[in-house]
Legacy VTK file of the C-alpha trace (Angstrom):
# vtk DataFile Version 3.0
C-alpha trace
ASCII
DATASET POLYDATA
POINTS 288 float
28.581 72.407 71.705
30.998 71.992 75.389
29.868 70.888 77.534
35.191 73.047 83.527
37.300 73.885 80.277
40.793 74.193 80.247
42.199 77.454 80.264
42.995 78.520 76.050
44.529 76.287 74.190
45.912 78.012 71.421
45.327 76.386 67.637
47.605 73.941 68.122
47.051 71.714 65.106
48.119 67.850 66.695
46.214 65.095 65.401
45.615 62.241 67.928
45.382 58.707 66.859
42.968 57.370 69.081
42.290 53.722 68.493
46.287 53.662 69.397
48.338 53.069 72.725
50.633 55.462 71.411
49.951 59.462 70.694
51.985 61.665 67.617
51.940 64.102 65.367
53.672 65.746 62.515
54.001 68.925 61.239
51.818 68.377 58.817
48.662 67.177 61.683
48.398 64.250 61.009
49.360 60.537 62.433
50.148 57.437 60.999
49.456 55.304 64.489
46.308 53.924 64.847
44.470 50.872 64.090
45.527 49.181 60.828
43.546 48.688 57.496
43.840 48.207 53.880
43.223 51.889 53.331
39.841 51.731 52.296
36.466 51.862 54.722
33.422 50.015 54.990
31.517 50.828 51.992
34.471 49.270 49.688
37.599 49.591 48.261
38.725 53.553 46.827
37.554 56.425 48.856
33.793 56.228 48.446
33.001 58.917 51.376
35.610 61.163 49.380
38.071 61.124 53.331
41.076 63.512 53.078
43.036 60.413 53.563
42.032 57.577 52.464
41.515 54.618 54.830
41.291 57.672 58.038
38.840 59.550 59.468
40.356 63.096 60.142
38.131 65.104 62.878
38.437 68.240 63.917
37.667 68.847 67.388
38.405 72.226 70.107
39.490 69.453 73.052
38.378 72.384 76.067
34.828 70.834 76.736
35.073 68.646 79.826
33.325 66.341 80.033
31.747 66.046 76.610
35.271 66.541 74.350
38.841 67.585 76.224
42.509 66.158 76.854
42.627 64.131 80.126
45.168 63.969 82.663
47.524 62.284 80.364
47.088 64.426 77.363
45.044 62.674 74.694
41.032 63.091 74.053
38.382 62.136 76.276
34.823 62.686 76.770
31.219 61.812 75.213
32.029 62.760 71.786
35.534 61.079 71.800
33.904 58.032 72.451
31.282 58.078 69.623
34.295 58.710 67.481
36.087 55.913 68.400
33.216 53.829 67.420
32.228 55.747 64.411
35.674 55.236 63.389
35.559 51.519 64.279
32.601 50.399 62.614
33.883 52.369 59.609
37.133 50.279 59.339
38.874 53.523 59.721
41.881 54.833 61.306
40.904 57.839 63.498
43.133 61.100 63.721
42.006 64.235 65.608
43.218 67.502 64.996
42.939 69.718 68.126
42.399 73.638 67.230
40.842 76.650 68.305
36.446 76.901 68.324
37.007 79.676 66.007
39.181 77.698 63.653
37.095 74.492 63.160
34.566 75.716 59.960
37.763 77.129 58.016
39.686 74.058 58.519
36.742 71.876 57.212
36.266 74.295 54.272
40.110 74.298 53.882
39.919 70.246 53.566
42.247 69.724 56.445
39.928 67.587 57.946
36.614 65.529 56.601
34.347 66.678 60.006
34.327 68.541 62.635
33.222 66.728 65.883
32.386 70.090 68.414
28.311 70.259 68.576
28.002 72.251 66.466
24.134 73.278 65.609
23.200 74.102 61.910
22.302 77.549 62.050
21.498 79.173 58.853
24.901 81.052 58.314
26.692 77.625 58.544
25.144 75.940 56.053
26.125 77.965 53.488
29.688 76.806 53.826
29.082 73.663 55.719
26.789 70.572 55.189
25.680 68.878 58.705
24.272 65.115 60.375
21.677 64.521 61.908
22.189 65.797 66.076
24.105 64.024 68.266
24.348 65.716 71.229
21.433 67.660 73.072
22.107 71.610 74.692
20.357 73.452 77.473
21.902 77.147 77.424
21.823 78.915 81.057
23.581 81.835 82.127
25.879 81.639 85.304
25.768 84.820 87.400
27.653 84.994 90.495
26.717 83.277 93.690
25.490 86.003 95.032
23.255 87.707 92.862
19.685 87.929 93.297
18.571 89.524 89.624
15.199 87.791 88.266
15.862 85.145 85.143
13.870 88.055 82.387
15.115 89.407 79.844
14.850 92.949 81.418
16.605 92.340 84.276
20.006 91.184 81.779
19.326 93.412 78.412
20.944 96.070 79.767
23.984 98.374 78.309
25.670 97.987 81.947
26.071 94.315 81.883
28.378 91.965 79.998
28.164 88.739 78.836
30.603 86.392 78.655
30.539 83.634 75.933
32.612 81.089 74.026
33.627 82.886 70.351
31.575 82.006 67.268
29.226 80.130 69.366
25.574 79.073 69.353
25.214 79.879 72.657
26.755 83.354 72.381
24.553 84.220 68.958
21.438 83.014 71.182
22.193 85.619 74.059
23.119 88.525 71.621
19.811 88.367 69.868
18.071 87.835 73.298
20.338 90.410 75.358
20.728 92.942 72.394
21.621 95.697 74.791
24.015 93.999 76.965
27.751 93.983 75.686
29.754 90.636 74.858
32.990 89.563 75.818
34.122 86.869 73.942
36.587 84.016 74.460
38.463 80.567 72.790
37.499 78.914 75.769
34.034 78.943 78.181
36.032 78.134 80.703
38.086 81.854 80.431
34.230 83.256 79.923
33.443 81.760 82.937
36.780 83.099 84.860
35.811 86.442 83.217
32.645 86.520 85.148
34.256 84.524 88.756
36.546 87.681 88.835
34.241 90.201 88.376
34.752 91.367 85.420
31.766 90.339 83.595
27.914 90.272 84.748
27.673 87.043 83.580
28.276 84.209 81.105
26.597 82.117 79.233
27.165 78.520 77.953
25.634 74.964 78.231
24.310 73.904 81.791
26.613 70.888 82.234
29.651 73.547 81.611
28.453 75.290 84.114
27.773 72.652 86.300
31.272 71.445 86.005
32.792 75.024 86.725
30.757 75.289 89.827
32.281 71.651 90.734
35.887 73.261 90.543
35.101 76.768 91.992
32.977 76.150 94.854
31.047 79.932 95.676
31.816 81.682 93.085
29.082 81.800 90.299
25.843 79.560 90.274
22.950 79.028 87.698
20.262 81.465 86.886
17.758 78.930 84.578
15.527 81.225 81.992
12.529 80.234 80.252
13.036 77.900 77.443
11.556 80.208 75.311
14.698 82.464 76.009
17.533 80.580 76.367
15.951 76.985 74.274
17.390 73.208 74.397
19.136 72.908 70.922
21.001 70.143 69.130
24.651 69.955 68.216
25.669 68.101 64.803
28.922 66.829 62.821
30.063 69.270 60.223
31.160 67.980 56.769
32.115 69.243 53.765
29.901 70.878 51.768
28.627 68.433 48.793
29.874 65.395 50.306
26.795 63.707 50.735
28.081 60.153 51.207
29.887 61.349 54.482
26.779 63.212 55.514
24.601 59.849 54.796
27.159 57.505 56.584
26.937 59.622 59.467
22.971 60.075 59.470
22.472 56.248 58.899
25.303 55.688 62.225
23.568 58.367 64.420
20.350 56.618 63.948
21.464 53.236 64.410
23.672 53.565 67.593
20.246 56.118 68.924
17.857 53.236 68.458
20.451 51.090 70.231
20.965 52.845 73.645
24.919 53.347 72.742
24.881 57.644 72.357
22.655 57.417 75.556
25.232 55.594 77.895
28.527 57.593 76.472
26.212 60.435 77.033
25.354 59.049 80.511
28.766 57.967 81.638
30.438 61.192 81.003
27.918 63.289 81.478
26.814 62.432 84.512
23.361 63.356 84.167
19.998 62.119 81.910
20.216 61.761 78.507
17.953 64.393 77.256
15.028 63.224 74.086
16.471 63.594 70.806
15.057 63.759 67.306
13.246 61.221 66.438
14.953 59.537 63.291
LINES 2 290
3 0 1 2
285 3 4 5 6 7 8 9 10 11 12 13 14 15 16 17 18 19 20 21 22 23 24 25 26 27 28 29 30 31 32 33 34 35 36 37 38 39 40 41 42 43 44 45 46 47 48 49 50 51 52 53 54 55 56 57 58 59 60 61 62 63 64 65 66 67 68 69 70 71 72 73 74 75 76 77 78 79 80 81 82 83 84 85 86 87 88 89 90 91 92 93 94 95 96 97 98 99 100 101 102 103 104 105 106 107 108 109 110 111 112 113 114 115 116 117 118 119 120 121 122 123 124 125 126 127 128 129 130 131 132 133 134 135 136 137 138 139 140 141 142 143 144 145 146 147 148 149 150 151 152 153 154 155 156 157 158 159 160 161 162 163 164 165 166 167 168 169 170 171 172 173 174 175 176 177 178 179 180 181 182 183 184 185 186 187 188 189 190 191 192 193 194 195 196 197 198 199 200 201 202 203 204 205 206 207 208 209 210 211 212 213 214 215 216 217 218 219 220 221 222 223 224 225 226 227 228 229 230 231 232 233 234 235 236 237 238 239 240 241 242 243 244 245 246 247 248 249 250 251 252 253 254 255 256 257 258 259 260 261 262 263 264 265 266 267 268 269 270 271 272 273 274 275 276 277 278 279 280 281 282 283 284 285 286 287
């Protein structure tokens, strides 16, 4: 869920209002800009999807993704999934406030009710959903590994699950699970950022990293040379889907979302955010 990155940005807790002109935040993470309403959402008046604040939708988000979730060139949120959020938000009646924190930090702040979802792809692994409920997917993955530009190792398993190589990954990730169990013998070096796993790895100091293709892609864009693709089998390093994260037992948030994904699927909206920031084809996706 991701995704050149930024270099680390530490946890730094601002919330974003993003259906406002304006951007703020308190020391508590939260704004009071945004759009205006009468404090309650859609489904009636009180706080039927149980929000943190009533009346907004509180997201938390690790903004270091580009193009699919990261802080543009005037500091507030961009990308595919800042875009569904605006319109999740919208056809909510909410207010929507993003709070901006480390990948690491995002499942402890949901369980911690400081926020009522976390927007970051993340999939629904088995470990997660102990703690965590999750949507339906959102956003489709292809997992590569980059390698540097001039290496000429074969895409098997044999040639990269090795003790002498190390791979670079984004900390607490799916992708970075996925090439543990697959690479058990090569070491990990782990990072807030796939951006600084991908750095890692342009300096030489890792074999190689892995992360989502379009991260790659994007890194290659802004470091001409220095690492390039090495596509496995799908068998190894699979296509997986990246969900919104809610609190566990709130199933009216979970439903709102499901019934939202599925609507704005069947109408062609997720595949031209997708599209437009992407930059590439808007991959199949469950089938609702």
């Amino acid at each position: 869920m991701n995704r050149a990155r930024k270099l680390s940005i530490a946890a730094i807790g601002i919330c974003v209002a993003l259906v406002a002109t304006a951007c703020s935040s308190s020391g508590g993470g939260t704004s009071n800009n945004g759009n205006t309403n009468s404090g309650s959402n859609s489904a009636g008046g009180g706080n039927p999807l149980g929000l943190v604040h009533p009346g907004t939708l509180t997201v938390g988000m690790n903004l270091t993704s580009k193009p699919q979730m990261y802080l543009d060139e005037n500091g507030k949120p961009a990308g595919y999934d800042v875009l569904l959020l605006n319109k999740l938000a919208a056809d909510l009646h909410l207010k929507l406030n993003i709070v901006n924190l480390s990948f690491d930090g995002l499942i402890p702040g949901l369980q911690a009710q400081k926020f009522d979802m976390v927007s970051s792809g993340l999939s629904d692994t088995p470990e997660r959903e102990k703690v965590v409920d999750f949507s339906r997917a959102y956003v489709p993955y292809q997992i590569e590994l980059a390698v540097p530009a001039n290496n000429n190792d074969a895409a098997t398993v044999a040639a990269w699950n090795k003790s002498s190589v190390t791979i670079a990954g984004l900390k607490g990730s799916n992708d970075a699970d996925i090439a543990k169990a697959q690479f058990p013998n090569a070491k990990q070096a782990l990072f807030p950022t796939v951006n600084e796993a991908l750095l890692d790895l342009a300096t030489g100091r890792a074999s190689a990293a892995v992360a989502e293709s379009f991260l790659i892609q994007q890194f290659m864009e802004s470091n001409p040379g220095k690492v390039k693709q090495l596509p496995f089998d799908n068998s190894i390093l699979p296509t997986y889907y990246g969900a919104y994260a809610v609190q566990k037992g709130n199933t009216a948030m979970k439903a709102a979302l499901d019934s939202w994904i599925c609507t704005n699927q069947a109408s062609g909206f997720m595949k031209t955010s997708y599209e437009s920031t992407e930059k590439t084809t808007f991959p199949a996706m469950p089938a609702c």
